[in-house]
LUMLO-734715 format. One line per field, with one value per residue (C-alpha): residue in three letters; residue number from 1; y, z, x. Coordinates in Angstrom, 2 decimals. Each point is the difference from the previous one (the first is absolute). Example, Ala and Ser with C-alpha at 12.3 -4.5 7.8 and 13.67 -1.06 7.14 Angstrom:
<sites>
residu [ALA:SER]
num [1:2]
y [-4.50:3.44]
z [7.80:-0.66]
x [12.30:1.37]
</sites>
This chain:
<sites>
residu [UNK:UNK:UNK:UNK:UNK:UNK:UNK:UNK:UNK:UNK:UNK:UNK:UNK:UNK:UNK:UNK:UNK:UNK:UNK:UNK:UNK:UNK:UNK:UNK:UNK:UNK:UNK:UNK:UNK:UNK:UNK:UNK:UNK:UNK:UNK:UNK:UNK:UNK:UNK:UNK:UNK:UNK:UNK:UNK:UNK:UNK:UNK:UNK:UNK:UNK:UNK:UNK:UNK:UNK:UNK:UNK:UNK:UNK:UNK:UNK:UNK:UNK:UNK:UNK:UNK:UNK:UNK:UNK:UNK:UNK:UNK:UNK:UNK:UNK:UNK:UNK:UNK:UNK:UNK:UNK:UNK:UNK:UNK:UNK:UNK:UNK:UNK:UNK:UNK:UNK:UNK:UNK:UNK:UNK:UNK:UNK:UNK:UNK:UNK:UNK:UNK:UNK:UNK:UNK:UNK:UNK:UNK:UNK:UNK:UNK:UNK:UNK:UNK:UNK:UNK:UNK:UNK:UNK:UNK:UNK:UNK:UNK:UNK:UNK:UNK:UNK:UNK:UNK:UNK:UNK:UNK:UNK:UNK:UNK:UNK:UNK:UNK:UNK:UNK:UNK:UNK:UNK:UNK:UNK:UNK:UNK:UNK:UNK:UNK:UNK:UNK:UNK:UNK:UNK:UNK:UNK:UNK:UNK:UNK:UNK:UNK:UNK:UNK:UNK:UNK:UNK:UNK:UNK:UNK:UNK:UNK:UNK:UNK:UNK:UNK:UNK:UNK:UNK:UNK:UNK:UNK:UNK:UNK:UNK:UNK:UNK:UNK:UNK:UNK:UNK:UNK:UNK:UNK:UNK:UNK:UNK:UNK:UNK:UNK:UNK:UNK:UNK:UNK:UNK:UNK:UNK:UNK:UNK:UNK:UNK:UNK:UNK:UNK:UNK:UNK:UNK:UNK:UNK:UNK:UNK:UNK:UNK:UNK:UNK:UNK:UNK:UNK:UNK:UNK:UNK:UNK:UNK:UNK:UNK:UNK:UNK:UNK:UNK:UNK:UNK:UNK:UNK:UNK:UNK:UNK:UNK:UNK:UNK:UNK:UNK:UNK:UNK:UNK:UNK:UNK:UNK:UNK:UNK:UNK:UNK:UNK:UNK:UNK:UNK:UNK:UNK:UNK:UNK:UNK:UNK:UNK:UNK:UNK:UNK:UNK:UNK:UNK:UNK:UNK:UNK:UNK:UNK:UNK:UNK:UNK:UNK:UNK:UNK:UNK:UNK:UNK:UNK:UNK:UNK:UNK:UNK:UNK:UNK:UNK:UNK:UNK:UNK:UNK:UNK:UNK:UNK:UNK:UNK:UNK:UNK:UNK:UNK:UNK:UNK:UNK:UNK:UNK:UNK:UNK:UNK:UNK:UNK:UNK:UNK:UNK:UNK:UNK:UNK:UNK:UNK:UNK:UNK:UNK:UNK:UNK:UNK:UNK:UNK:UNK:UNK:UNK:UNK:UNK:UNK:UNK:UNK:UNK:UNK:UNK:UNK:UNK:UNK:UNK:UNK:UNK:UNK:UNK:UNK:UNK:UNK:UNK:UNK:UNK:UNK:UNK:UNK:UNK:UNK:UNK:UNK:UNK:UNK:UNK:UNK:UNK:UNK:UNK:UNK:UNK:UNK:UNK:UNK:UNK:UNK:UNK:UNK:UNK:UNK:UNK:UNK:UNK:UNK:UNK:UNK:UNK:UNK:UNK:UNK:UNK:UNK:UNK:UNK:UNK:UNK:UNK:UNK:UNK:UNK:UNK:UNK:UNK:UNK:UNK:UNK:UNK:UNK:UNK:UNK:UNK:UNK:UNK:UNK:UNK:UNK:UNK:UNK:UNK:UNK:UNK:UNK:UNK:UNK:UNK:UNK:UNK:UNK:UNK:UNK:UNK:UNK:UNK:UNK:UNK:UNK:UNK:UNK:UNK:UNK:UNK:UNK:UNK:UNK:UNK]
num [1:2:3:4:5:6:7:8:9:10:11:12:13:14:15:16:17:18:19:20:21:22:23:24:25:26:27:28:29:30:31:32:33:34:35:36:37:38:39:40:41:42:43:44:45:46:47:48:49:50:51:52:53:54:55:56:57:58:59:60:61:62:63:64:65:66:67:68:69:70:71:72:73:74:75:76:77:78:79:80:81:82:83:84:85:86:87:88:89:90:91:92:93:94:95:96:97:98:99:100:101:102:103:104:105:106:107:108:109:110:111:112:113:114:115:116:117:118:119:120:121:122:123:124:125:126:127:128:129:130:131:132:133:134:135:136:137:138:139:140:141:142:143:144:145:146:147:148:149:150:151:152:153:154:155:156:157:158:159:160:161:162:163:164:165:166:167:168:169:170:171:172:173:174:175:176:177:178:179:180:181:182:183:184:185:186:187:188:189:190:191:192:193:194:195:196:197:198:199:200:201:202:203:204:205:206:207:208:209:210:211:212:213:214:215:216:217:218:219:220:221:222:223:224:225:226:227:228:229:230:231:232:233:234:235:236:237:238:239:240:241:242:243:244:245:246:247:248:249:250:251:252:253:254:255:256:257:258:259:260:261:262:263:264:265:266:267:268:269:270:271:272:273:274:275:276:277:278:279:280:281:282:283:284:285:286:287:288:289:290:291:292:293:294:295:296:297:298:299:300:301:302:303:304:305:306:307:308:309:310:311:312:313:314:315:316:317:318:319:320:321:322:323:324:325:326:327:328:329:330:331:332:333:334:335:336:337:338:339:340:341:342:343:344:345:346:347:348:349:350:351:352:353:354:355:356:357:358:359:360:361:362:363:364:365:366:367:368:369:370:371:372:373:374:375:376:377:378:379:380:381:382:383:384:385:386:387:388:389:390:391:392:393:394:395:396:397:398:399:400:401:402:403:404:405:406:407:408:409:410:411:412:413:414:415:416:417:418:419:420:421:422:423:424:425:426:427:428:429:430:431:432:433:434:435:436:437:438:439:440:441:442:443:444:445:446:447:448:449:450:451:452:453]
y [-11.14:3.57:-0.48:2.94:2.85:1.96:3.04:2.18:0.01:-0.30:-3.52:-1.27:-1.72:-1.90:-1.64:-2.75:-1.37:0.71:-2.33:-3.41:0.64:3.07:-2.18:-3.12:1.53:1.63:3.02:1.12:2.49:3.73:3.08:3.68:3.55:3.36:3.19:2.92:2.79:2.95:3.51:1.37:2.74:0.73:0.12:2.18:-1.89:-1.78:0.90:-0.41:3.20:-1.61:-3.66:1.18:1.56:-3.56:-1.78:-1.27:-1.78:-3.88:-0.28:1.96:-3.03:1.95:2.09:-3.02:-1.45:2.83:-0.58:-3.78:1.75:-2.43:-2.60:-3.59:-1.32:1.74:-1.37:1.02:-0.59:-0.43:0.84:-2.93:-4.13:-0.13:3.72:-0.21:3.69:-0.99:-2.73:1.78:2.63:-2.37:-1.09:3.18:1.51:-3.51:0.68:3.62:-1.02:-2.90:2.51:3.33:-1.01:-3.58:-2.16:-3.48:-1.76:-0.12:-1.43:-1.26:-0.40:-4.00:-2.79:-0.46:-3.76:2.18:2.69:-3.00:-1.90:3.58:1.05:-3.61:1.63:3.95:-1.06:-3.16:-0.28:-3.81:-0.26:1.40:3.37:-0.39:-3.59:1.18:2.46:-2.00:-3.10:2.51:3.23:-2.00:0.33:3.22:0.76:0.18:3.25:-0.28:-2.12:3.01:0.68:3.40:-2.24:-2.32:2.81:1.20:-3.07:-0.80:3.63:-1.04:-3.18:1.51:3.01:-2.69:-1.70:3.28:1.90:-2.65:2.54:1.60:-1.53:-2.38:0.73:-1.93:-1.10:-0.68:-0.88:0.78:-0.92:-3.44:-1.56:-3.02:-1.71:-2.00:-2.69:2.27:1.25:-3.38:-0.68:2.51:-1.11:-3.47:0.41:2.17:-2.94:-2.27:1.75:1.44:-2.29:-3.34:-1.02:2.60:-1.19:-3.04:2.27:2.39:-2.19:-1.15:3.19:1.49:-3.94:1.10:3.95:-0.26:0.64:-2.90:-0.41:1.55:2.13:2.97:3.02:0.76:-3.27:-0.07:3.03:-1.28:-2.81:1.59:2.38:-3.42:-1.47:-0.01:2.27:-2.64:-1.27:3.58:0.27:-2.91:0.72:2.92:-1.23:-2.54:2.47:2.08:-2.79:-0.22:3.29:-0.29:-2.90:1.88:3.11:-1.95:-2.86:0.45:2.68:-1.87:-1.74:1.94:3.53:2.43:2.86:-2.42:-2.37:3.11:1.11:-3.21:-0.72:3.47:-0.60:-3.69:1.86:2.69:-2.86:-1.76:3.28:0.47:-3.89:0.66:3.51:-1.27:-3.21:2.51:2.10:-2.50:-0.83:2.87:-0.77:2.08:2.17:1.37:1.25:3.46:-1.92:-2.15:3.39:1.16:-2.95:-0.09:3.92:-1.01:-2.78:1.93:3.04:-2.56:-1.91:3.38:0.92:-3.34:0.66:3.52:-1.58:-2.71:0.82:3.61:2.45:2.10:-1.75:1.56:-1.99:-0.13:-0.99:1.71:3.63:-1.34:-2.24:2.67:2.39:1.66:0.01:-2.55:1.28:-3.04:-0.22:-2.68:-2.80:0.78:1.49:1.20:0.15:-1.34:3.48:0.91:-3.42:1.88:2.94:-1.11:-2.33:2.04:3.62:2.65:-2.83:-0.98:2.12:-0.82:1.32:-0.46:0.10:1.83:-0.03:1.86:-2.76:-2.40:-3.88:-2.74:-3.92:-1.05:-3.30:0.90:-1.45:-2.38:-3.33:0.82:-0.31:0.91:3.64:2.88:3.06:2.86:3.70:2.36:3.41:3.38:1.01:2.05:3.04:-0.65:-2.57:0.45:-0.89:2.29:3.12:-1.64:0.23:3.56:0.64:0.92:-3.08:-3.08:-2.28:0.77:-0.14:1.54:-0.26:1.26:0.29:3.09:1.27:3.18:0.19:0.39:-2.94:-1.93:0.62:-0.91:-3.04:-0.62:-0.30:-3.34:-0.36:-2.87:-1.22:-2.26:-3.98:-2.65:-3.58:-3.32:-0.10:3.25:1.98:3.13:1.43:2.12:0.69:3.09:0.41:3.07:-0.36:2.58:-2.37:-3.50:0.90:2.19:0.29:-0.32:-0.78:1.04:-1.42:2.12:-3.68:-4.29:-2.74:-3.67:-1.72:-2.84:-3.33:-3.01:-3.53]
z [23.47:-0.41:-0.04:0.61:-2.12:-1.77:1.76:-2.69:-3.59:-2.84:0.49:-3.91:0.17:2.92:-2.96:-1.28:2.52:3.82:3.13:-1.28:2.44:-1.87:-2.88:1.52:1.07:-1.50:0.60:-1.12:-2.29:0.88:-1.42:0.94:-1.30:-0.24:1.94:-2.02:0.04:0.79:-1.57:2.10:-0.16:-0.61:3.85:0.52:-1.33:-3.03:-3.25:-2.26:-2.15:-1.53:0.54:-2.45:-2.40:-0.29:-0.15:-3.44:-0.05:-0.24:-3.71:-1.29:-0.49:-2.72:2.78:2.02:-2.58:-0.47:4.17:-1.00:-2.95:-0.88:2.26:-0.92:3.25:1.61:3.61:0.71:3.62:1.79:3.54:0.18:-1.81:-0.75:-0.87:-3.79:-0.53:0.50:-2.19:-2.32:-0.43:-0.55:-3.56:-1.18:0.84:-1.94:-2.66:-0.51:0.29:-2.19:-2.64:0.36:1.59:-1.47:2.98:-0.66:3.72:3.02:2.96:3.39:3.43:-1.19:0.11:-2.80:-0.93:-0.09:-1.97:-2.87:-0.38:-0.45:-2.29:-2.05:0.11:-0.87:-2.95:-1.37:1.31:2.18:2.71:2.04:1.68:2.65:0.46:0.56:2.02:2.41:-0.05:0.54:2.07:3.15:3.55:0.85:-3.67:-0.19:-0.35:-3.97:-0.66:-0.80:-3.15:-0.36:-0.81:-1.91:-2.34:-0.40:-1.15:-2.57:-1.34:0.32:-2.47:-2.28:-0.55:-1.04:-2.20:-2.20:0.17:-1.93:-1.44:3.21:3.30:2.08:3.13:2.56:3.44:2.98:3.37:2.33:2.93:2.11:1.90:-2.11:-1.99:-2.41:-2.36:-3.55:1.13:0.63:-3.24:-1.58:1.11:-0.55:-3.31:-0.86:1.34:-2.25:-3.05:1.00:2.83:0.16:1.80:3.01:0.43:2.11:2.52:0.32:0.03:3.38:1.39:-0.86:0.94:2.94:-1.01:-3.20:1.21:-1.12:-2.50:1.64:3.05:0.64:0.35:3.40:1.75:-1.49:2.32:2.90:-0.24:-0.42:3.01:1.98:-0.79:2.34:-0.27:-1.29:-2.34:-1.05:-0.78:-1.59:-2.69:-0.32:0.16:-3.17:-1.98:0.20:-1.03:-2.96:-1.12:0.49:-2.24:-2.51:0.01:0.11:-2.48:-1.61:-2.86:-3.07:-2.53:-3.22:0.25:-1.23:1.07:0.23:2.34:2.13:0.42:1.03:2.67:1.26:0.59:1.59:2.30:0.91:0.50:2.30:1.86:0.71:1.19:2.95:0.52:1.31:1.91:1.42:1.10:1.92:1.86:1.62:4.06:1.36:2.26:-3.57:-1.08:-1.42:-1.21:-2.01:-1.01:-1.40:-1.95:-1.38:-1.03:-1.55:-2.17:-1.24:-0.93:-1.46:-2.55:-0.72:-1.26:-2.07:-1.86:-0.83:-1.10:-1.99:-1.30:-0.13:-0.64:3.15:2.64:2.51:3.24:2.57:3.44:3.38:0.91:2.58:-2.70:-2.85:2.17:0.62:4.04:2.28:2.60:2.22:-0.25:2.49:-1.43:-3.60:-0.58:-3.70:-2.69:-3.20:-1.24:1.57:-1.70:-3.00:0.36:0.51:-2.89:-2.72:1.39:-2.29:-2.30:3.76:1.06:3.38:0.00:3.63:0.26:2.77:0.60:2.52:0.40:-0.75:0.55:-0.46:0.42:2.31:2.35:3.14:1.94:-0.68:0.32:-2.35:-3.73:-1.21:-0.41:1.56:-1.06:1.97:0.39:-0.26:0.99:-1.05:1.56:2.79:0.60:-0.24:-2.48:-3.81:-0.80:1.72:-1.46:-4.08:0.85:0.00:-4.07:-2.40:-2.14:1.58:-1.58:-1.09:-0.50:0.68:-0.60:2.68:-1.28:-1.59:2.46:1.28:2.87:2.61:-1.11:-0.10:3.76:1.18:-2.06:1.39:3.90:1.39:0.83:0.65:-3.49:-0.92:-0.85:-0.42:-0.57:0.42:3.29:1.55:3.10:1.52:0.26:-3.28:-0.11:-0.64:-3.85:-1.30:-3.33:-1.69:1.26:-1.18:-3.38:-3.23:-1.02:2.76:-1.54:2.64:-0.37:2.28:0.15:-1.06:0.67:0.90:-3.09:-1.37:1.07:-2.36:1.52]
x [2.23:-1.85:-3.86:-1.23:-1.37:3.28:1.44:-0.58:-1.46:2.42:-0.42:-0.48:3.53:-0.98:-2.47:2.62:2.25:-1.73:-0.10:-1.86:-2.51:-1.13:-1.41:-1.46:-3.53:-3.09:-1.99:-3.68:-1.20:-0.75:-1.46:0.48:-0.85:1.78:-0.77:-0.80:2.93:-0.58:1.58:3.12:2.26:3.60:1.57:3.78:3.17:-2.15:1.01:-3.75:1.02:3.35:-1.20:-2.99:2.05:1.78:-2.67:-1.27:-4.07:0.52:-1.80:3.21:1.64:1.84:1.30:0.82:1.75:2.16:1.38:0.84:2.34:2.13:0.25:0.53:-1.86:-2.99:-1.05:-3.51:-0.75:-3.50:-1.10:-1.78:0.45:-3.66:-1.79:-2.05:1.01:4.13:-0.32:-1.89:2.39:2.83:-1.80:-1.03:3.79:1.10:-1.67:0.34:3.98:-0.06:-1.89:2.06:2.83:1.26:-0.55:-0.15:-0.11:-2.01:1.58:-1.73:0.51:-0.19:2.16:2.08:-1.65:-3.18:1.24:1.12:-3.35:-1.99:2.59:-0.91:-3.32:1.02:1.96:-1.38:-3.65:1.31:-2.55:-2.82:1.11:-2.91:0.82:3.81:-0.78:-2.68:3.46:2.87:-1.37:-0.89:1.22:1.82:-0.01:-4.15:-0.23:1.13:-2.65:-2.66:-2.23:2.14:3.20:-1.87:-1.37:4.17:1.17:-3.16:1.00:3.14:-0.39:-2.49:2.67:2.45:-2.31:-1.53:3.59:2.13:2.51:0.65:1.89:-1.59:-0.97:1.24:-0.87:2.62:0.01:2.74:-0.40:1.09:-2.94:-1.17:3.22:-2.83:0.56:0.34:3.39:1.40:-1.57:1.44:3.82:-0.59:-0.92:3.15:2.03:-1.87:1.05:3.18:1.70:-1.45:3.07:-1.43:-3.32:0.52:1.95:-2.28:-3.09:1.60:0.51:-3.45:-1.78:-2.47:0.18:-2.20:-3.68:-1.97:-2.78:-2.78:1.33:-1.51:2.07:-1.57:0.42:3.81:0.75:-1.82:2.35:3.29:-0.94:-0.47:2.94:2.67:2.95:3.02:-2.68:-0.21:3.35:1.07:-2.92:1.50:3.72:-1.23:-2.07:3.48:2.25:-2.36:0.79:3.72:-0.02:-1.81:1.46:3.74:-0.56:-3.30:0.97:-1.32:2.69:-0.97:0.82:-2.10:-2.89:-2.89:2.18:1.24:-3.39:-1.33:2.54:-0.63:-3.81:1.03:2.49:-3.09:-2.46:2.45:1.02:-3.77:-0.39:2.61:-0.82:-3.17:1.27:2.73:-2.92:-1.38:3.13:0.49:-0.74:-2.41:2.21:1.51:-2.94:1.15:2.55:-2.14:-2.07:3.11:0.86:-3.83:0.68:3.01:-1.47:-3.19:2.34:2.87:-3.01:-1.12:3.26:0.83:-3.20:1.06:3.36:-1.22:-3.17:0.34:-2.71:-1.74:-1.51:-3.13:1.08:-3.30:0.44:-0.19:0.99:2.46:1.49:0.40:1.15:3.26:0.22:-1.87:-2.42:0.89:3.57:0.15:-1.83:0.00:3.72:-0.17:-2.56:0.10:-0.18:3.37:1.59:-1.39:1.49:3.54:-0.42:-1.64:0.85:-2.88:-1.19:-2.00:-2.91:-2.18:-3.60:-1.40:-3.70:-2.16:-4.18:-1.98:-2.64:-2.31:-0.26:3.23:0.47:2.47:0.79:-1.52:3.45:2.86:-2.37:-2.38:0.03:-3.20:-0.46:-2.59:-1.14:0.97:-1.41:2.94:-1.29:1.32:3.39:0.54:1.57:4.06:-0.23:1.51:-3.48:-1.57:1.78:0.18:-3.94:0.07:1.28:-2.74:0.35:-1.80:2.35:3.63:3.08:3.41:4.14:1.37:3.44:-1.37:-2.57:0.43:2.59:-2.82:-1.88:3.75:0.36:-3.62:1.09:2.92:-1.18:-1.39:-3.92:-2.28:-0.94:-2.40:1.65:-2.25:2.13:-1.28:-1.26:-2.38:1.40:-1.16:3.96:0.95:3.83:1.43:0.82:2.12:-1.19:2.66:2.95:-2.63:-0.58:0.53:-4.18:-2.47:-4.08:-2.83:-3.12:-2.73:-2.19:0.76:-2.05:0.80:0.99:-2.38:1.74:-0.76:-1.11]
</sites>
């Protein structure tokens, strides 16, 4: 196995499903500072005139609002897993949505058994949020587990609770790391109600699969990455039988919408139980192949939601997975965002996110799973960065669909650009953010987001 630091940056996807080594050890605690820019001026070849007139100041979320259109899905990227000002933006754009523009869901780089028990909480007050949070955002996923999320979701619940004439908001995650105990839940209690004469079957195939009373969500992906590869698999082969059974024999006896509905979000719960056992059971020599699949999944639950529960969703994750185009085609193949776009076509909009500088947390390497703070100075010459820098608003916005045709073809060409995942490197890949997204957001400055205990 791969021990060493990652080649390049847009690691974030590495976060799930890595080399078991990569989660097994510790690292310490670490602080850094940002260097003070400094003013610069526009060089040949770089468009500031038409990228200005494009550019709208970040507090016109009016204006903003008016890119998204009509989309059903919005991606909005970050440059970074754990920056205060990213995750910041994500709730005020949220709620400026869910108030002008009828969104109703907020989903998260999360896994989907997440996604359920802080929905219990969104919509019906079951639970502790912080104690959710500190139980399911552990391991690769600790970078969720930050008092900016924790302020979304309580304005997420107390939204539900003083708006009762209005849709609930809802909270979803779509991603596969962690396949916890509320989605088995949730299919055996379908089969209680609706196919008894299932249960026994599929007890046996999910017996051993079920986390048990107690496990922590960290430790449960620790061991799957130690497993051994035919254990892998034949998890994975029974989680699949599972669904087959379901999805073959398990439509409930009394017809009707209620019953059609519920064997729909049993089918989804199942689907997410063996997307993440299939995850895992990818060797490690297929490990854009296992990217893919995880792409694949996260855009595929995104979708079902859309489908089922309707309304317009705010999807936050990385830049590299919102995006169009990957800027490491060899290890990560295709973005959720492209997935998107083939599925949903205009109602899918990508919003990649760029910042000059300021201070991140990040894994220092592969082995470590506690994060550091780390001093990201202000770009140099040649980088994206370094020429947004240069437009009069310090923090803005801009659709480049529209932009003027000069701004469309600095946009268009590849430059180092700025890609903070999981784990901290000194490489940046080169990002043509035209081709990457429909909306890019500078920020001129972020600082590391405040990580909960």
């Amino acid at each position: 196995m791969n021990h060493s630091r990652p080649a390049s940056r847009p690691v974030s996807r590495r976060r799930l499903l890595g080399s078991a080594a990569a989660v097994l050890a510790a690292g310490a605690l670490g602080s850094g500072t940002a260097a003070a820019s400094t003013p610069s001026t526009p060089s040949a070849g770089e468009p500031i005139g038409a990228l200005d007139r494009s550019a709208l100041p970040l507090h016109d979320l009016d204006g903003l609002g008016r890119m998204i259109g009509g989309a059903r899905v919005v991606g909005l990227g970050e440059a970074s897993h754990s920056a205060h000002e990213f995750f910041v933006l994500k709730q005020r754009l949220f709620r400026h949505l869910v108030a002008t523009r009828g969104f109703t869901t907020f989903v998260l780089e999360a896994s989907w058994s997440t996604g359920l028990r802080l929905d219990a909480y969104v919509t019906r007050g079951i639970g502790d949020p912080a104690q959710i949070m500190r139980e399911e955002f552990q391991g690769q996923y600790v970078f969720w587990n930050t008092r900016e999320y924790l302020d979304l979701i309580g304005w997420m619940r107390r939204y539900n609770a003083t708006h009762r004439g209005r849709p609930q908001l809802r909270f979803v995650g779509n991603d596969l790391g962690y396949a916890g105990p509320d989605a088995f839940d949730r299919v055996t209690d379908y089969l209680a109600v609706h196919r008894p004469e299932l249960a026994g079957r599929i007890k046996d195939l999910y017996a051993g699969l079920r986390p048990a009373a107690g496990t922590r969500a960290g430790a449960w992906m620790i061991g799957q990455l130690t497993k051994d590869l035919p254990a892998r698999r034949a998890e994975a082969d029974r989680a699949d039988a599972a669904l087959a059974l379901l999805r073959d024999h398990g439509r409930p006896r009394a017809a009707g919408r209620d019953g059609r509905r519920a064997h729909a979000w049993a089918l989804q719960n199942a689907t997410a139980i063996t997307q993440s056992f299939t995850g895992y059971a990818f060797p490690n020599e297929q490990f854009p192949e296992r990217m893919r699949y995880r792409d694949r999944a996260m855009a595929a639950n995104t979708a079902w939601w859309l489908r089922h529960e309707g309304g317009r969703i705010l999807l936050a994750s990385n830049n590299g997975h919102v995006a169009y185009t990957s800027d490491n085609p060899e290890e990560f193949p295709e973005p959720t965002g492209a997935f998107l776009r083939d599925r949903l076509g205009p109602d899918y909009v990508s919003i990649g996110l760029t910042f000059n500088q300021g201070t991140v947390n990040a894994l220092p390497e592969p082995i470590a799973q506690q994060p550091l703070e780390y001093a990201v100075d202000p770009a140099p010459e040649g980088y994206n960065e370094h020429t947004l820098e240069k437009l009069r608003h310090r923090d803005f916005s801009i659709d480049m669909r529209t932009a003027p045709a000069a701004a469309r073809a600095w946009l268009a060409a590849a430059r180092p650009t700025r890609s903070y995942g999981l784990y901290w490197s000194s490489d940046d890949p080169e990002t043509a953010l035209g081709h990457s997204y429909d909306i890019l957001i500078h920020l001129h400055q972020v600082e590391a987001a405040h990580l909960l205990g």
